[in-house]
N, C-alpha and C positions, 0 to 999 in steps of 0.2 A: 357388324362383324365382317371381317373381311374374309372372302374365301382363299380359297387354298393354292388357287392361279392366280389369282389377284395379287397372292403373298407372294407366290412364286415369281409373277412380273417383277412385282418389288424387289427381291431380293437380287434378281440378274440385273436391275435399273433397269430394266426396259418400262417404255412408255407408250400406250396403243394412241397412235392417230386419232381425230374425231374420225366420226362415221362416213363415209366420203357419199355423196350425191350421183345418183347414176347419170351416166353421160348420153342416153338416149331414152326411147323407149323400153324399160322395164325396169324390175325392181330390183333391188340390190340382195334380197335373198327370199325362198319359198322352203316353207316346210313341208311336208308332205310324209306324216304320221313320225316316226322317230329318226327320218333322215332331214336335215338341213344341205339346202342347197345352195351354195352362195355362188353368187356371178363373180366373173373375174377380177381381180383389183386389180389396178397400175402398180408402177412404183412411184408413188405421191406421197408428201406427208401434208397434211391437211389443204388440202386442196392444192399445192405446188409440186408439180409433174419434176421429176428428178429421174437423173440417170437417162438422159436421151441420147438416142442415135443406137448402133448396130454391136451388137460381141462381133469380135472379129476386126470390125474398122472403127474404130475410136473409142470404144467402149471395153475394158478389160475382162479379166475374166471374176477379177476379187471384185471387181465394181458390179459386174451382171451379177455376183452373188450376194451383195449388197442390195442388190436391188430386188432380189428374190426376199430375201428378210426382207426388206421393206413391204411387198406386197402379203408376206405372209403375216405383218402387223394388222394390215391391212384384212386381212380373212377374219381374223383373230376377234378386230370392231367388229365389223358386221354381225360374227358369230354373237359377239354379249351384246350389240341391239338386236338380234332375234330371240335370245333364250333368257337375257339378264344376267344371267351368270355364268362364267366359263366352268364352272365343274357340273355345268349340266352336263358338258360335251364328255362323252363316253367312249368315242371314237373316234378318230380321224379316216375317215374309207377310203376318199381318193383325193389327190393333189392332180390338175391337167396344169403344165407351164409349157408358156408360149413363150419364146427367146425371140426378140430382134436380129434374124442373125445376115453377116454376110456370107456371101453366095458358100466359102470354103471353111464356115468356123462350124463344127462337128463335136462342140464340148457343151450342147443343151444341159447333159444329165448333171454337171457339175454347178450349173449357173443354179439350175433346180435344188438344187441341196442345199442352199440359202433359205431358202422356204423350208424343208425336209427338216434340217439340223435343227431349226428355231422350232417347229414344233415338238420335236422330242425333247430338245432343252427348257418348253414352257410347260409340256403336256406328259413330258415319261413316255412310258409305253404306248399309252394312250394315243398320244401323237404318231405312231407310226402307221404308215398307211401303202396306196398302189398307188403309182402315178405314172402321170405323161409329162415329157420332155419334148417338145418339138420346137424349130427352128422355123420362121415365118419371114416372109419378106419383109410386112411391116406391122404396127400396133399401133391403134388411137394416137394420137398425138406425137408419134416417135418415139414413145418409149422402151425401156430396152426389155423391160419383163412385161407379161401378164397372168395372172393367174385365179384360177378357179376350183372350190372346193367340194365335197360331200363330206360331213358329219353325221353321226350319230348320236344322238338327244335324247334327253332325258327330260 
């Protein structure tokens, strides 16, 4: 039986990346009693880094939001390889996004809402959450987003 995110991905055609490999020392996510804590994902889809370089110089602003969904798919795996299934998730608590940015591009919170939007369009309410937007000099491999989550589990 398929659950009710599962249907819901289906219905919007979205498709979740595989589970992506962490890129150093540690793991890709910890639970710790009803919170789930996922490390930051790229904007990758199965292992192929997409969307390089800075918002502001060569990178757009629909593209950095592009790439925010894309890491927010990327949350999304992780979350159903820790719980199994996406309607454990009871909550969304906090979204942190990291923008590539150059030195004068000051539009973090909109690049972030690529991430934000997808999870209230996969999750409802549920999906709404606190978060950070910050602009950074750079990101693993040059990429233009990264982000990282806290859930609330069931």
């Amino acid at each position: 039986m398929v659950g009710r995110i599962e249907a819901r991905l289906k219905q919007l055609k979205l498709e979740l990346p595989d589970a992506a490999a962490p890129l150093a020392n540690y793991v890709p996510y910890v639970r710790a009693g009803d919170l789930l804590f996922i490390s930051g994902q790229v904007c990758q889809w199965n292992g192929e880094r997409r969307f390089l370089g800075k918002l502001g110089a060569g990178i757009s602003l629909e593209d950095g939001q592009s790439a925010a969904r894309l890491c927010g798919l990327n949350l999304l795996t992780q979350a159903r390889a820790a719980i199994g299934d996406l309607d454990h998730v009871r909550r969304c608590v906090r979204i942190n996004g990291f923008v590539n940015s150059a030195p004068d591009f000051v539009q973090q919170p909109q690049v972030i809402n690529g991430c934000s939007d997808l999870f209230v369009e996969v999750l409802g309410d549920v999906g709404r959450h606190s978060r950070v937007a910050v602009g950074v000099a750079s990101l693993p491999g040059g990429v233009a987003v990264e982000i990282d989550a806290v859930f609330e589990v069931s």
